[in-house]
N, C-alpha and C positions, 0 to 999 in steps of 0.2 A: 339631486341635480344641481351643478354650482355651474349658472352662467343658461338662463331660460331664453334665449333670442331666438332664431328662427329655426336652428338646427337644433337646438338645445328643449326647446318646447316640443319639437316633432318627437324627439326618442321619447320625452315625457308621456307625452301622448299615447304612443306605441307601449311604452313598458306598461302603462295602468289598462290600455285597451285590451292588450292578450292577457291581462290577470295577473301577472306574475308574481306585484308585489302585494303588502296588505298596507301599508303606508309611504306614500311619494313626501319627500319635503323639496320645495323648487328654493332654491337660491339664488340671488340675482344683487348687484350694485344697484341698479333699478326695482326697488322693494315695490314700487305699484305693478313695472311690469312681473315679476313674481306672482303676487297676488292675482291678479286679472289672467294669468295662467293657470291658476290652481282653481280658481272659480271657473271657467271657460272649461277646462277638463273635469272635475268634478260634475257639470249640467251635462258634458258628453254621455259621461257612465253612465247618470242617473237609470235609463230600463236596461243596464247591463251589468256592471260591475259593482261591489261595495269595498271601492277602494280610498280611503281617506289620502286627501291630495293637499297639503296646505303649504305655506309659504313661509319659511324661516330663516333662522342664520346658521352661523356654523358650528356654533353650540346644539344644533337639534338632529346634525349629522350623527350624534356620537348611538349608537346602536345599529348601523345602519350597516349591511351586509353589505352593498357594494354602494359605491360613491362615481359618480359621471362627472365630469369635470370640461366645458366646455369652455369657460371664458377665456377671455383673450381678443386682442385687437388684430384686425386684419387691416393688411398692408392697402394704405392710400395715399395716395399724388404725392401729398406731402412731406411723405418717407423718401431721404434722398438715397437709402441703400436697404437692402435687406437687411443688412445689420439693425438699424432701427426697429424693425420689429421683430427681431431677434431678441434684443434688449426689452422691447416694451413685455414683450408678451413673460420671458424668463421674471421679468421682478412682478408680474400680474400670476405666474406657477409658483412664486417663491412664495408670496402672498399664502395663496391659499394653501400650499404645501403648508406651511406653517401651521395655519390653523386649523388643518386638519390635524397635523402631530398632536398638539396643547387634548386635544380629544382619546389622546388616549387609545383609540381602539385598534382594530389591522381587520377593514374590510377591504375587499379588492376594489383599486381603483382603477377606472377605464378613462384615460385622455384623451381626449380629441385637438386640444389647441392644437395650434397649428403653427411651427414644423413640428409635427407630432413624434416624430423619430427624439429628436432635441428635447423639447418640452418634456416627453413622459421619463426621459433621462432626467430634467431636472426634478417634475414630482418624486422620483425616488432619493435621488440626493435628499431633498429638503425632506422628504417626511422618514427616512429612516428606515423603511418597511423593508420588510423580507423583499427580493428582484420577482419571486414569483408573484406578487402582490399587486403590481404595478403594471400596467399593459398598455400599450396605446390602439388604437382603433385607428387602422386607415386600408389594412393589408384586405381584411375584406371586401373593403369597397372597389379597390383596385383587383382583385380577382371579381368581383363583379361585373366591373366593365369589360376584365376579359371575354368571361363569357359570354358577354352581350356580342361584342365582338365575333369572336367565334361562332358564333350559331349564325349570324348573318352570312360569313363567310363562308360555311360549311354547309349552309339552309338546313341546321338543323334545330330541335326544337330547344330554347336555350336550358331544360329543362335537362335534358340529355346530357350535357357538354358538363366535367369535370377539368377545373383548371384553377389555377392561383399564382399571384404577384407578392412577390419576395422582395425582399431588401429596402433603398430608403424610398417615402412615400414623396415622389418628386422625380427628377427628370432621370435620375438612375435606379428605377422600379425595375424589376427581373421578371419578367413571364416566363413563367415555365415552363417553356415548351416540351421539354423533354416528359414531362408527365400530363401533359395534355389528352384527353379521351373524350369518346363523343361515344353514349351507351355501354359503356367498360373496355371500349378499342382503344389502344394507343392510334395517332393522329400524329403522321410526320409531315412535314413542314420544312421547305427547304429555303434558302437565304433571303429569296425576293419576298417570298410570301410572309415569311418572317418581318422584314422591312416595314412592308405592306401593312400589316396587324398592329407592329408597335407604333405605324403613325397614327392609324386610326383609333390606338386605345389611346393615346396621348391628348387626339383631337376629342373624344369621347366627353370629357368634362368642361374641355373650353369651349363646347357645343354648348353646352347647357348653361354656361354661366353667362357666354354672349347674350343666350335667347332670355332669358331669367334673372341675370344677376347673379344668382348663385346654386348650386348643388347640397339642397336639402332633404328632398326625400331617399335617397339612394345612401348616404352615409349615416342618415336616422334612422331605419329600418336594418341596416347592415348591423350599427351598434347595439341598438334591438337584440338581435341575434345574440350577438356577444355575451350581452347581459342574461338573454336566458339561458345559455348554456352552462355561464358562471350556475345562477341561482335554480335554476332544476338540474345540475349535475351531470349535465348531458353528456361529458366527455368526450365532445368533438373536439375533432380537426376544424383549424382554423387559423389565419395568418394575424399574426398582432407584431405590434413593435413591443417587444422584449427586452430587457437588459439582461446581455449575454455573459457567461464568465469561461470563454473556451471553446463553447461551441461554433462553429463557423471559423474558427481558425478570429472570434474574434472576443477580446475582452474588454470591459465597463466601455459597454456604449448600447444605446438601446435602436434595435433594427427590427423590421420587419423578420419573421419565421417562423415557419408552420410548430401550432404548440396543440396540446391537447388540454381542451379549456372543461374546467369542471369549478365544483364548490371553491376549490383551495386558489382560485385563481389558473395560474398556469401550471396545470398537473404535471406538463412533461414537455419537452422541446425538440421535438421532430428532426433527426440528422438525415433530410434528401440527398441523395446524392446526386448533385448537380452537374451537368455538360459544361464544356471549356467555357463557352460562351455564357452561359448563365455565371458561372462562376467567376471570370473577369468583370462581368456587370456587377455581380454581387458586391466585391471588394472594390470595386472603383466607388460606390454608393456607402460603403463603410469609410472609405478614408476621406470622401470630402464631407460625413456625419462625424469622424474625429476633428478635419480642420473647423469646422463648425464649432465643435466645442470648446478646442483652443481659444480662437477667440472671445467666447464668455465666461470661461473660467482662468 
């Protein structure tokens, strides 16, 4: 784990709680907060798991099947544009892209910084790694709130409700409606209600950041996921930002799209065939994640 803070400790937490791994290493610019995460998790397992949890640098990454990559600055007062933390966060991924390269190995890495479309774009630039290798985490959480969404809607149990969000992870996100179900039923949806959905999944996270400050359990438990699929082989379905070469009608840029996640990372990349409307959102969300990268490269 590179970057232990509040969402970065939760997945730690989650990955050593379900077992998954046999060795956590936390990393962190803050080497106390590190440490005092690794001890704090290690007393959690103590009458559960025998999982070694310790606090290192990035030299202790190098064997490590899959690498979580959290750090990065979030946007405050004192940023006079987005661009600033565009810039801040890209030279904090180039950073550790770097240092993970010097290591030698090709474990799959899972990004979260945030704009994670952008960022997991740069983690592959900088580390060189096969595209499949490189995934970013956000496309699950936003089909997450879908379905929270939806089962409210539809009063059903959100257990039921199969759905997912495509493209960039921000104000041009794609619900998919056209493959929406509730129990194996397709689930049509007409203009208003459609409306209706995407204000409230919009509103869905700046609910929680108002009441909280921020949205932590919902994207650490989602990454969770991600991570065991990677490391038990599961070969689910599942939505990641990907660096695409054709698919989608798009090349070198990394989006949101449903991929088939196992050991080798991203085993395969799902071609849905998307409605006019998902499709116009789709590409509107690709071409302001190219003007995006124009300006940093």
């Amino acid at each position: 784990m590179i970057g232990v803070g509040s969402v970065g400790s939760c997945i730690a937490y989650e990955i050593a709680n379900r077992g998954l791994v046999d060795e956590l290493v936390l990393v962190d610019i803050y080497k106390e907060l590190a440490e005092g995460n690794a001890a704090d998790i290690s007393q959690a397992l103590a009458f559960r798991r025998d999982v070694k949890v310790t606090a290192g640098d990035f030299k202790d990454a190098k064997g490590s099947e899959v690498i979580v990559v959290t750090a990065g600055k979030p946007r405050t007062p004192k940023m006079k544009s987005r661009t600033e933390l565009l810039e801040a966060n890209k030279k904090i991924i180039g950073i550790v892209g770097s240092n993970l390269k010097k290591i030698g190995a090709n474990p799959v890495i899972v990004t979260l910084t945030n704009p994670v479309d952008t960022m997991n774009y740069v983690m592959w630039k900088t580390t060189g790694l096969d595209r499949r290798l490189v995934l970013g985490s956000a496309g699950m959480l936003d089909s997450a709130r879908f379905r929270t969404v939806l089962s409210r809607k539809l009063h059903a149990p959100v257990s039921d409700v199969e759905a997912y969000v495509m493209g960039e992870h921000g104000d041009n996100q794609v619900p998919v409606f056209s493959r929406a179900s509730v129990r194996g039923e397709e689930t049509a949806f007409d203009k208003d209600e459609r409306t209706e959905i995407i204000h409230l999944l919009r509103q869905s996270a700046l609910e929680v950041i108002s009441k909280k400050g921020a949205t932590v359990f919902a994207p650490a438990n989602n990454t969770a996921n991600v991570i065991q699929s990677v490391l038990r082989d599961e070969k689910r379905t599942a939505v990641c930002s990907a660096v695409l070469d054709g698919e989608y009608g798009v090349t070198d840029l990394s989006v949101g799209v449903p991929v088939t996640l196992g050991r080798n990372g991203i085993e395969s990349i799902l071609q849905w065939e998307l409605d006019e409307e998902e499709k116009r959102a789709f590409n509107q969300g690709a071409d302001h994640l190219k003007d995006t990268l124009r300006m940093l490269f």
